[in-house]
C-alpha positions as MATLAB code, in Angstrom:
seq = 'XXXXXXXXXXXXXXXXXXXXXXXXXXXXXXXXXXXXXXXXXXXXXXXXXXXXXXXXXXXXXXXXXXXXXXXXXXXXXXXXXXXXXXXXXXXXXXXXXXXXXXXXXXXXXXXXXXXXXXXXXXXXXXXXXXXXXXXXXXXXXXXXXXXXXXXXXXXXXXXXXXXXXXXXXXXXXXXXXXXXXXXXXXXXXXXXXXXXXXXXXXXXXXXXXXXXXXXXXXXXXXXXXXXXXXXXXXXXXXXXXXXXXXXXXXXXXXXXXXXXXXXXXXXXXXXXXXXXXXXXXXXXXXXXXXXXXXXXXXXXXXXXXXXXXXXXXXXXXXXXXXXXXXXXXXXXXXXXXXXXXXXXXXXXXXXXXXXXXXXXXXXX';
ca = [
      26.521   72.392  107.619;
      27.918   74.712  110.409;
      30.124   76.785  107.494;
      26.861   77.474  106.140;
      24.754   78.108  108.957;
      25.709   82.337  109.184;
      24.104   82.592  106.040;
      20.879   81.909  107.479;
      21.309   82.940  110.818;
      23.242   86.490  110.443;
      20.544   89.504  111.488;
      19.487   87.030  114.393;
      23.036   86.304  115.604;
      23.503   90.095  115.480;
      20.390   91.714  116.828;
      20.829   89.097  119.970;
      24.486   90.129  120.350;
      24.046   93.768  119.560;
      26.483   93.866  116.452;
      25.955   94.613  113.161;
      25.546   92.499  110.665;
      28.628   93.308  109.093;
      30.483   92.622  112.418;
      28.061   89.509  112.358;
      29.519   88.543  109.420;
      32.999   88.281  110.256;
      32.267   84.806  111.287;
      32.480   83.460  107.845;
      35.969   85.606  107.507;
      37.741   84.050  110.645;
      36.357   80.540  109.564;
      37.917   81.075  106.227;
      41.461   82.049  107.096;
      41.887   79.505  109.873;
      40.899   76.937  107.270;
      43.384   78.187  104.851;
      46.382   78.537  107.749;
      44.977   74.994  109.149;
      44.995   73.626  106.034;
      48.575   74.587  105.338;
      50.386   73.858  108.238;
      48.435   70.851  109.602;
      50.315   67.989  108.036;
      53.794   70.350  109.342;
      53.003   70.214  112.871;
      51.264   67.121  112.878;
      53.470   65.192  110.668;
      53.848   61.645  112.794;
      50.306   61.478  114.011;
      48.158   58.486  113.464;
      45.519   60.217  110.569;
      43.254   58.330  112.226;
      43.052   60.398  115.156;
      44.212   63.318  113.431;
      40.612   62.930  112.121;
      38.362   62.499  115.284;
      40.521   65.786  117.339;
      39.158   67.765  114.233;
      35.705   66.793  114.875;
      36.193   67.392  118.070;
      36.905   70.332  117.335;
      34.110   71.208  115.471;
      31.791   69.992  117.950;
      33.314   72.564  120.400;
      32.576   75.530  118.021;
      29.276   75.032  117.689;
      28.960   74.628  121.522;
      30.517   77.394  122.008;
      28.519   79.627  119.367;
      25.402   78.534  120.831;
      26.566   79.710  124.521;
      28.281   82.719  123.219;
      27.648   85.666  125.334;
      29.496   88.542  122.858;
      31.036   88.408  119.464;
      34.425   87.650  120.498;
      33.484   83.977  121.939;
      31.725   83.683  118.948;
      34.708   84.861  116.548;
      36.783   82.552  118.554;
      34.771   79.294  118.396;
      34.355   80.133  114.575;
      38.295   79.537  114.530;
      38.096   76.244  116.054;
      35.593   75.383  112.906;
      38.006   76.571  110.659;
      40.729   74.306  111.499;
      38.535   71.640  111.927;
      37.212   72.414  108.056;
      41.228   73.488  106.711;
      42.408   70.116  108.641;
      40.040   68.002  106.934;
      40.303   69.080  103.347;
      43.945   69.012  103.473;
      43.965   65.342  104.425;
      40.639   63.805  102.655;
      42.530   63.237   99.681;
      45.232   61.089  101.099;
      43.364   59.301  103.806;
      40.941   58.672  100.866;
      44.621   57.636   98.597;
      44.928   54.905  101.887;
      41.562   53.494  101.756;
      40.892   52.872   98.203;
      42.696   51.900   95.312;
      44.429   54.447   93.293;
      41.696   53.774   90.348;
      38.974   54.331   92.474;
      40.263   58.005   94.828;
      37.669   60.107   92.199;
      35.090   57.792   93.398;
      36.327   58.302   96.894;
      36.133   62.079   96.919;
      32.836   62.397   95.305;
      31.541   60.552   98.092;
      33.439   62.938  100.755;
      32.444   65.967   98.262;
      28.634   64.641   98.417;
      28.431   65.159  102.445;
      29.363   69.128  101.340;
      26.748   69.245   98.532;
      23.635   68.300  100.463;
      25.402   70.694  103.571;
      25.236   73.648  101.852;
      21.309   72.723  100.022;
      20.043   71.515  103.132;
      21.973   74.414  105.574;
      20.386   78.103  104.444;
      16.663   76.902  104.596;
      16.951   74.581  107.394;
      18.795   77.089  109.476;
      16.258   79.916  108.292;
      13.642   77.623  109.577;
      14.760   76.047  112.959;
      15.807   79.797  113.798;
      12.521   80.984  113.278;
      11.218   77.750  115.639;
      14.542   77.446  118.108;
      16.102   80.317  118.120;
      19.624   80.672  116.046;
      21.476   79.337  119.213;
      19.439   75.923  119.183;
      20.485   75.571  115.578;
      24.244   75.342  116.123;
      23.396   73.183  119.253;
      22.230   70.729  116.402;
      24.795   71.348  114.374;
      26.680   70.065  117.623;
      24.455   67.145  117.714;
      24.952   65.969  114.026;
      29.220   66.450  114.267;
      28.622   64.553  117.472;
      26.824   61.837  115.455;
      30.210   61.992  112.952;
      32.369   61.753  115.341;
      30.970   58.403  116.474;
      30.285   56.720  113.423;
      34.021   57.765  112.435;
      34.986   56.438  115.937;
      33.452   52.984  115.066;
      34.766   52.518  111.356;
      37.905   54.756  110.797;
      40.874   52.435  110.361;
      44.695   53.646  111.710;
      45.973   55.808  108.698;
      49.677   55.935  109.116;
      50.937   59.379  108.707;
      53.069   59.439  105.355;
      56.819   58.919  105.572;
      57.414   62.274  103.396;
      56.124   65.197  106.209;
      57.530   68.991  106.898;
      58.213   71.849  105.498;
      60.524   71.529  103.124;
      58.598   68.779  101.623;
      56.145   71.297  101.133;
      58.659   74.122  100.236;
      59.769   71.308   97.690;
      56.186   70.590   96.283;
      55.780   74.236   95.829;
      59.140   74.150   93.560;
      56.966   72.310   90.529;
      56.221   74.315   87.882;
      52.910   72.151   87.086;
      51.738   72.895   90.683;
      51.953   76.227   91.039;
      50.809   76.541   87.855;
      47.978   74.540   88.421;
      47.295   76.299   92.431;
      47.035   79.521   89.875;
      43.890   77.971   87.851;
      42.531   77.072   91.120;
      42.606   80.482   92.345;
      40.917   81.534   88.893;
      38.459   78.910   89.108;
      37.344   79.489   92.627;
      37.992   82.914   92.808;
      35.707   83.644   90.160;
      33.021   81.648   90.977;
      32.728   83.031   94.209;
      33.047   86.287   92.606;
      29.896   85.693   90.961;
      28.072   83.720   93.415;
      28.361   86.162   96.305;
      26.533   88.608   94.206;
      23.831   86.474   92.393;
      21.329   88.136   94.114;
      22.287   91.608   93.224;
      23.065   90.560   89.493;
      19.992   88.513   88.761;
      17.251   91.617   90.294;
      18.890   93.794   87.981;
      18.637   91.566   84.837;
      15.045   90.022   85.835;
      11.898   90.807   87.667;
      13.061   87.447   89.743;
      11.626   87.900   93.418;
      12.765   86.568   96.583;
      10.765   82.982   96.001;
      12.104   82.748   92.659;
      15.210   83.667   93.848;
      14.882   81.108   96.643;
      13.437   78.271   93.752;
      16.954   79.131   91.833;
      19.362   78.977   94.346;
      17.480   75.223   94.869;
      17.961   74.601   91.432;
      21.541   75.537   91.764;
      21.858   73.286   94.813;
      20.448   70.093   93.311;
      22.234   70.726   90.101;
      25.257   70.632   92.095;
      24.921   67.589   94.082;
      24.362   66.126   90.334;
      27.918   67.708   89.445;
      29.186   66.240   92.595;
      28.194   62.906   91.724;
      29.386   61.888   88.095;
      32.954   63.659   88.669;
      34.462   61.217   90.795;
      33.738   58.411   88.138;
      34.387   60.143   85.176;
      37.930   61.416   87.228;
      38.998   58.206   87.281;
      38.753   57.499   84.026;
      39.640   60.557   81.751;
      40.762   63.159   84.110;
      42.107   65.762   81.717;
      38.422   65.738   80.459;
      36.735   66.091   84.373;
      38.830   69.230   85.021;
      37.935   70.902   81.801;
      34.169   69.690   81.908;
      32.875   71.221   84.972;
      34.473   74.165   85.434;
      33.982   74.671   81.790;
      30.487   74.201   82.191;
      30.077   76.344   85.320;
      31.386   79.734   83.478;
      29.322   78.816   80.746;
      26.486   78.987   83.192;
      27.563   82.308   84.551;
      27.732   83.645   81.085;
      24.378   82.668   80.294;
      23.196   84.134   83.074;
      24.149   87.328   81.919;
      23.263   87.087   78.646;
      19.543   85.539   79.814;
      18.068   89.300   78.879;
      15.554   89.049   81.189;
      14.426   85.535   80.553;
      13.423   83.701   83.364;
      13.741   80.150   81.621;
      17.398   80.965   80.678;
      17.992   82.049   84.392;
      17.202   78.549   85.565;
      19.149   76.848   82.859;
      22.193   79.086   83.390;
      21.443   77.949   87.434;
      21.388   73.934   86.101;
      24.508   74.663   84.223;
      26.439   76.546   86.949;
      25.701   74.038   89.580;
      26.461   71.113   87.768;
      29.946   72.381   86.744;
      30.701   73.821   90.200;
      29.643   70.682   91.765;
      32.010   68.590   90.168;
      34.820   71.389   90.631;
      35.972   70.042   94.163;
      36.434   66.622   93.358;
      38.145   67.305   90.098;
      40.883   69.787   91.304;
      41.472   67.144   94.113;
      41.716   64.396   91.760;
      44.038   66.519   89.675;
      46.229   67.397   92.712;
      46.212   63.656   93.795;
      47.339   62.515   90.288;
      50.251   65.270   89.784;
      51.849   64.927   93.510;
      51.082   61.183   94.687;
      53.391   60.958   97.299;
      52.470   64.265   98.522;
      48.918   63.849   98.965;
      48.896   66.043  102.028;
      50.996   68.880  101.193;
      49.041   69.097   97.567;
      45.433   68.456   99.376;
      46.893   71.321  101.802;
      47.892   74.158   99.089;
      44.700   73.284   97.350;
      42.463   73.852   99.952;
      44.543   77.199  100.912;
      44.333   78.445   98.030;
      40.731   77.690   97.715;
      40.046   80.116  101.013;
      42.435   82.855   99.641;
      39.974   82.924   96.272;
      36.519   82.991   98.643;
      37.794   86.084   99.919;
      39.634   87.368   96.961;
      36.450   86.604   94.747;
      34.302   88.089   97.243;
      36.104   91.610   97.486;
      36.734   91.420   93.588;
      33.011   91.026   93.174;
      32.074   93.806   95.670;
      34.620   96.146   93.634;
      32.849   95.500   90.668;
      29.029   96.018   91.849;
      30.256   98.785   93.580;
      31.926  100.469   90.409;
      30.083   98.982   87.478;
      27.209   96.892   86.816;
      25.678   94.279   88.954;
      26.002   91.555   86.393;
      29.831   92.596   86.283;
      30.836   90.138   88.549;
      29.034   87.030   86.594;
      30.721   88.163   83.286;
      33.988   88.563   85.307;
      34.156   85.726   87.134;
      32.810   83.459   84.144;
      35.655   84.683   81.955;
      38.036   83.803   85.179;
      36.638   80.433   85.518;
      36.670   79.462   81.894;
      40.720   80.811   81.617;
      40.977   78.600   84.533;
      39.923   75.462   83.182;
      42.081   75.954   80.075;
      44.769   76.537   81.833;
      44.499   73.058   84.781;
      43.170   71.045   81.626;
      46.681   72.076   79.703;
      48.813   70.405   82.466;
      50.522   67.178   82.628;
      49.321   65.577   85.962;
      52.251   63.036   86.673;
      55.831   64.133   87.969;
      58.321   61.965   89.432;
      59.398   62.579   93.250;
      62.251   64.546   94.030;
];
């Protein structure tokens, strides 16, 4: 919920720090590279520890950002305690798949994951209104605070029924310099790029793209965006089951579906009833994006869950900002459905592409 919360919160944050909301904004950017360095280099300089605890520092962690956003007296306290969150987030994400490998049986990880994934699917429905909301009623510093309260609520329940997770024997960086030696991976880290890249290409712009197709206002631009949310926890939920079970199918399927969504969108002509079934179609595919390029990274590197989970999730934060400045080039220099078209097209190679891969290689 705290990645989220900016969204919501930016012209307040600003206006009561005296930045502009473009300095505001660089909140999200810090968050994003320390998650991608974090999740990188975690299991490197961590690669004995007890996963375990690994787990609860990171929440710590994340506690202390939002404590520290909410008593931030300037926007370089704030910049700094949105670092913290990002290795807290990059930390995580680079180890859910293997803690999740440790707990479960190997038939069951997609399950696994789309119950992780689920926590981030109601996050970011719930986050932008809620935030919106409470600011309006607590100011935006008392909505971090409970974004301190809730991680503070994780951190004990994960206190309470965490088991010990041994680190993996395999650790370092030439296991990861090794993992990054497979063809299939970096073949497949290049599909994720397309497939997140472009759907955040799109997304960051929907606003933009769908005022200039439509006569949508801000409450029916509000009602889609809800549409898109729900449709996504949906996504979320039947990719982990369907992962386990025909794979090659769950990482075609929903990002498949998602740039058909972002195609439709473009192509709605002004309808508004083809704008919320692009929405439905976009958010179902997206939702079940996460789980499925986890599932596919768990399935090609098994005894490298970390250092996989790790490159996945870095590359994931490289295509949020690669998307986003893609996107901006396109609005900026051609129409505002550019990025939609775009991105769908980059999200569909995508798909071909990780669906075309074998996903088992033997250890070197």
């Amino acid at each position: 919920m705290s990645e989220f919360l900016p969204a919501s919160l930016l012209p307040r944050i600003a206006e009561d720090l005296d930045v502009s909301e473009g300095a505001a904004g660089q909140s999200v950017t810090v968050t994003a590279i320390a998650g991608a360095v974090s999740a990188l280099l975690i299991a490197v300089v961590l690669p004995r520890a007890d996963r375990r605890r690994v787990m609860l520092g990171l929440t710590v962690l994340a506690i202390m950002s939002d404590l520290l956003v909410a008593l931030a007296p300037d926007l370089v306290v704030l910049l700094g305690a949105r670092v913290l969150l990002g290795i807290a987030l990059g930390g995580f994400w680079a180890m859910a798949a293997a803690m999740a490998a440790q707990l479960v049986p190997a038939d069951r990880i997609g399950r696994a994951l789309t119950v992780i994934n689920a926590g981030v699917s109601v996050a970011a429905v719930v986050a932008v209104p809620l935030g919106a909301w409470l600011g309006d009623v607590w100011g935006w510093r008392g909505v971090f605070l409970l974004g301190a309260g809730i991680a503070l609520l994780a951190l004990v329940v994960q206190a309470a029924t965490l088991p010990s997770v041994a680190a993996p024997v395999t650790g370092g960086l030439r296991v990861l310099a090794s993992t990054l030696r497979s063809r299939t991976v970096v073949i497949g880290l290049v599909a994720v790029l397309l497939i997140f890249g472009g759907h955040f290409g799109g997304y960051t712009y929907i606003r933009p793209a769908t005022e200039s197709m439509t006569d949508i206002d801000a409450g029916g631009l509000a009602a889609l965006l809800l549409v898109f949310g729900v449709a996504s926890v949906v996504g979320t939920m039947l990719s982990g089951p369907l992962a386990d079970r025909a794979l090659r199918v769950t990482v075609f399927l929903f990002p498949a579906a998602a740039a058909l969504g972002m195609l439709v969108m473009v192509g709605t002509s002004g309808s508004t009833v083809g704008l919320y079934v692009a929405a439905v179609l976009w958010g179902f595919g997206f939702g079940g994006v996460p789980t499925a390029v986890l599932s596919w990274g768990a399935r090609t590197e098994p005894d490298r869950l970390e250092q996989i989970g790790g490159l996945i999730v870095t590359v994931c934060n490289i295509a949020i900002a690669v998307g986003a400045v893609v996107g901006g080039l396109l609005v900026d220099r051609s129409a505002d459905s550019s990025p939609l078209l775009v991105g769908g097209i980059a999200v569909a190679s995508g798909a071909v592409v990780i669906a075309s891969l074998r996903t088992t290689r033997r250890v070197s």
